[in-house]
N, C-alpha and C positions, 0 to 999 in steps of 0.2 A: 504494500500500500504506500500511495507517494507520501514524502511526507511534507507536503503541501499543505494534505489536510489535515495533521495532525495541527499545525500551524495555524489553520482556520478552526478548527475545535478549541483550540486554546484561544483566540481572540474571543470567540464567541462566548466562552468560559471567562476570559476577565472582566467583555463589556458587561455581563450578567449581574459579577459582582461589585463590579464600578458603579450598577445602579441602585443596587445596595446598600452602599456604602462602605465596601467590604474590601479588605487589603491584599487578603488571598483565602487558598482553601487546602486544609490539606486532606487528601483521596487517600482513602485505604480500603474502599472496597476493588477489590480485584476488577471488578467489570468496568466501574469507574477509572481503575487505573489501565485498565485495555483502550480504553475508548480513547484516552486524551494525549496516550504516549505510545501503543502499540505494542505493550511490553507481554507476553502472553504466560510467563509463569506463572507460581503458585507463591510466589513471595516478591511484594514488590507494593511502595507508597509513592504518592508524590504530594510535594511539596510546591502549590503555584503563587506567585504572588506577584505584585506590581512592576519587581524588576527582576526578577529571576523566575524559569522553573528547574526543581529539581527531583530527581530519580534518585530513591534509596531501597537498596535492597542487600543480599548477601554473595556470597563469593561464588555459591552453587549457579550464581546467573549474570557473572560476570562479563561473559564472552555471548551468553547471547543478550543481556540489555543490551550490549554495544550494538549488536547486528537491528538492534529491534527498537531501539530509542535514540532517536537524534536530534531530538528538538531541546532536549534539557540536559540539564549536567547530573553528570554521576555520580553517585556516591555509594562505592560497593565497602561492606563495614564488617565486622564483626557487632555482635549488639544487638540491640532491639532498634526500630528507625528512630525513636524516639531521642535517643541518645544520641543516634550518629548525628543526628538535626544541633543536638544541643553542644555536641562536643566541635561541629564546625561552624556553628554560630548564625546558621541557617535563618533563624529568626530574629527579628529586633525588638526591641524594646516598645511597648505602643500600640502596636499593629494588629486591627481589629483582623482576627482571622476566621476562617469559616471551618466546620467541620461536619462531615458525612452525620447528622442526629442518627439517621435511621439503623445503622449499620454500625455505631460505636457504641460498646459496652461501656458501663458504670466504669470497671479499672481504667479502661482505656483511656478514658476521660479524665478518671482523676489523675493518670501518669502526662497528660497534656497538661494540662493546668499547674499540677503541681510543679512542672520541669522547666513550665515559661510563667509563671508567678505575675508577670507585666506586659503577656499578651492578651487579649479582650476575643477569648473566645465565642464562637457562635454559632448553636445547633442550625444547620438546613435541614427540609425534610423535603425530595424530590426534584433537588434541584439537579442531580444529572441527569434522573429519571428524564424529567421534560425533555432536559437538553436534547438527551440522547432518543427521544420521540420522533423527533422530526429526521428522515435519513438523509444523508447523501447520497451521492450516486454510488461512489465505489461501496456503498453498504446494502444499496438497491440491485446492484450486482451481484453481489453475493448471495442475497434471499431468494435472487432470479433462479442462481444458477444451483441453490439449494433443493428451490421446488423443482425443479427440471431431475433432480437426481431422485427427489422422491417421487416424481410421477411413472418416472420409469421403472425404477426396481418395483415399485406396486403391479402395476403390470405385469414383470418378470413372475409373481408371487400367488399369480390366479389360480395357476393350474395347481398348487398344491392342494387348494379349497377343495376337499373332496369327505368324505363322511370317512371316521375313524383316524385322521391328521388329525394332531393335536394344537392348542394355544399354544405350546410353546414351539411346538416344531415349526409355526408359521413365524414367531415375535422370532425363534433364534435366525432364524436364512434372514431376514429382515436386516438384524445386524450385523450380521456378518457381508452382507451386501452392500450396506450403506460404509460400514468403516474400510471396504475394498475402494470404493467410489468416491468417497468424501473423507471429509476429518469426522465421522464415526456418524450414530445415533442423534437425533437432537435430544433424546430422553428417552427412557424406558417403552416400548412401545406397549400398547393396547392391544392383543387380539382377544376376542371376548365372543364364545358363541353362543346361541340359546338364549338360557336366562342371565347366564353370565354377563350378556350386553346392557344390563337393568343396569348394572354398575358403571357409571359413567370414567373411573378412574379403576375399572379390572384392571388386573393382574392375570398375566397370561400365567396356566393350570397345564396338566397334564387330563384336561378333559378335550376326548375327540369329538369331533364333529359330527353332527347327526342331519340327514335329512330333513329341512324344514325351518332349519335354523340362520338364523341370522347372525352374521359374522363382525361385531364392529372394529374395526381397523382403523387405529389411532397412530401412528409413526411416520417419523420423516427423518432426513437426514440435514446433518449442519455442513455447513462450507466457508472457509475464511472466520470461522468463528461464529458466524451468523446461523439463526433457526430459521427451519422449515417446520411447516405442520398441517397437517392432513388426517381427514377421516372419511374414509366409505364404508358405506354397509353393502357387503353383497351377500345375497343369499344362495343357500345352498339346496338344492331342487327346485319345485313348479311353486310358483305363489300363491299365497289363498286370497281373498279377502283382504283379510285382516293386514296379511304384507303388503298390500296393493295399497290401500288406505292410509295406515301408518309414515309410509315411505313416501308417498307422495305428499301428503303433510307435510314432515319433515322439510322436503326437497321444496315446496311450494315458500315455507316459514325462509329458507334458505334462502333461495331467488328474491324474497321480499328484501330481505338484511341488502344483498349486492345491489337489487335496484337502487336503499335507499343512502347507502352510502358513497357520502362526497365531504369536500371540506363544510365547514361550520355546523354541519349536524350534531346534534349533543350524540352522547354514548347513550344516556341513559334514552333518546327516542329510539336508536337502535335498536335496543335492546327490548323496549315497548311494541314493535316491529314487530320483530322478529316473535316476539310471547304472546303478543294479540292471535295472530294468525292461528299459533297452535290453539289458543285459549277458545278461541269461537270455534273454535272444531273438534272441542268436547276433550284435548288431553292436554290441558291447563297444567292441572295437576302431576303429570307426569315429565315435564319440562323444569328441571332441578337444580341449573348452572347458570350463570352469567352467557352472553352471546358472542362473547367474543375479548381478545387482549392481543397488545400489543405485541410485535416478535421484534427481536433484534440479536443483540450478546449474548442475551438471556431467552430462555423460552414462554414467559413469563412476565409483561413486560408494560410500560405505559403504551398509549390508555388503555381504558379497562370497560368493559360495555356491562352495564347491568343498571340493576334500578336505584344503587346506591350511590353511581358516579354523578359527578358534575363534571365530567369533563368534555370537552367538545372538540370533533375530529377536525386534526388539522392537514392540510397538502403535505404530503410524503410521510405520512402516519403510517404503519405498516400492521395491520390488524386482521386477523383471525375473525370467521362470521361461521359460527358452526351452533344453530339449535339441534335437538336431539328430546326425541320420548322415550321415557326409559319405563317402560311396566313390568315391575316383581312379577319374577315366577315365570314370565315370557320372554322379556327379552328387550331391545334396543336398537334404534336406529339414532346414527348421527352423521350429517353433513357438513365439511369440512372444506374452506377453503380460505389460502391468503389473499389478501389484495394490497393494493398499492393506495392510499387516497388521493385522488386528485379533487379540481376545482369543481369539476361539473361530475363528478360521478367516480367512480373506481376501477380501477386495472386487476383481474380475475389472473393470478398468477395460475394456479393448478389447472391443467390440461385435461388431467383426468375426467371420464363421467361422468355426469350426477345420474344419469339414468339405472333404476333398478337392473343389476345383472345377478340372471338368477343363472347359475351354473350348475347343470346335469352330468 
């Protein structure tokens, strides 16, 4: 990744705090420390501030910060970062600084405080979240080129959909496909048959496949860092009724979420949307999740679509629209797809189907 744009995340990162009032910030969530320096270990802070940024971490990622960070100065240490900060004078005396609320423990906090006595600490709460809301391109790239690996290996994965395959013998080829293809999983996948699909976060079993059953299929693959995510239900022999019904629901509540998203739409309409649809169609009730969240570093991620948010979709917001019925004792359908938000409507990344594929 150039690093240009690490350049441009960091301006964006101080004009943020400049209108704050704020002097700098220091990052210690890993994802946060991904985003603004490029540094992909499992040990690693930074320190930004109005005239300097800098990287602290340990000897185990000496050689590769250098390859992976060059917008800030180094400081590879022995210690906790805290110290290395204090023992090379990293901070001044004064300087109203900002700190990750959401992601720092009580000690943590008291080892800040107590080690800079005359800096003017200050909890945020979602400020790289936001930041990091909105993509670039080179981050637009990568979600492209994530969903593009997940559409395919699902594809690859049909034919094993057969009565007496197991949930796990589906979720394991899955992963092993996706970490040949990509930098691995974006998460644990979903295969969920039967009633198993009631559960909207199964755990693939060693239960096989039965005639009649519906398959929920939850997994995707990550690329550059970045998540993919995807859900289809296919079923396994001729459909009744009831699959016909369900599924098309489903599929119709979905369609509704992609026609109504674009910029300034609140989450929480979406997510009214999307709920309405199933609700006037009699499985209100069994509609049990939020409609959709953000993807990026994380799988997991701003904004968040449900009836509890205030938040409102902005251009190049990268969100997930997947409703789903889940009925105990029967079983599960859910619809799955990324998009891109634009001005006047959204960019449907997943290739994939939506049409029921029932497989004999």
């Amino acid at each position: 990744m150039s690093s240009n744009i690490f350049l441009s995340r960091l301006d964006k990162l101080k004009q943020i705090l400049a209108n704050k009032g704020l002097d700098g910030i220091y990052l210690t969530n890993l994802t946060s420390v991904r985003y603004i320096s490029g540094f992909t270990g499992s040990a690693g802070s930074c320190l930004i501030t109005v005239d300097d940024c800098y990287f602290i971490s340990d000897g185990r990622y000496d050689v590769q910060s250098k390859k992976q960070v060059n917008n800030m100065i180094r400081y590879i240490d022995f210690g906790d970062h805290i110290s290395i900060i204090e023992k090379n004078k990293l901070i001044k005396d004064g300087q109203k600084l900002a700190f990750e609320g959401d992601h720092t423990s009580f000690s943590q906090y008291k080892k800040i405080s107590d080690s800079f006595p005359n800096t003017q600490w200050n909890p945020t709460s979602m400020l790289m979240e936001n930041l990091q809301a909105v993509k670039d391109d080179s981050e637009l790239d990568a979600i492209r080129t994530a969903v593009e690996i997940t559409d395919v290996i699902y594809q690859e994965i049909l034919p094993m959909l057969k009565p007496g395959v197991t949930e796990k013998d589906v979720a394991n080829q899955l992963v092993l496909r996706y970490r040949q293809e990509s930098d691995g999983e974006a998460y644990n996948p979903i295969v969920a048959g039967g009633e198993n699909g009631a559960l909207p976060h199964a755990v693939p079993s060693d239960r096989p496949f039965k005639d009649g059953d519906f398959i929920v299929i939850d997994a995707a693959a990550k690329y550059a860092g970045y998540h993919a995510d995807m859900t289809r239900t296919p079923l396994i022999g001729n459909p009744t009724d009831r699959h016909h019904e369900i599924y098309e629901i489903v599929k119709g509540s979905q369609q509704a979420g992609c026609d109504a998203a674009k910029s300034g739409v609140s989450c929480k309409e979406m997510d009214t949307i999307t709920r309405d649809f199933i609700t006037e169609r009699g499985y209100g009730q069994y509609y049990n999740h939020g409609t959709g969240h953000g993807l990026g570093l994380e799988i997991h991620t701003e904004p968040r679509m449900s009836q509890l948010s205030t938040q409102i979709l902005d251009e190049n917001n990268v969100v997930t629209i997947e409703p789903g019925i889940y009925i105990p004792g029967w079983g599960g359908v859910r619809i799955e797809d990324d998009v891109i938000i634009k001005k006047d409507g959204c960019e449907i990344l997943n290739k994939t189907n939506k049409d029921l594929v029932a497989l004999n």
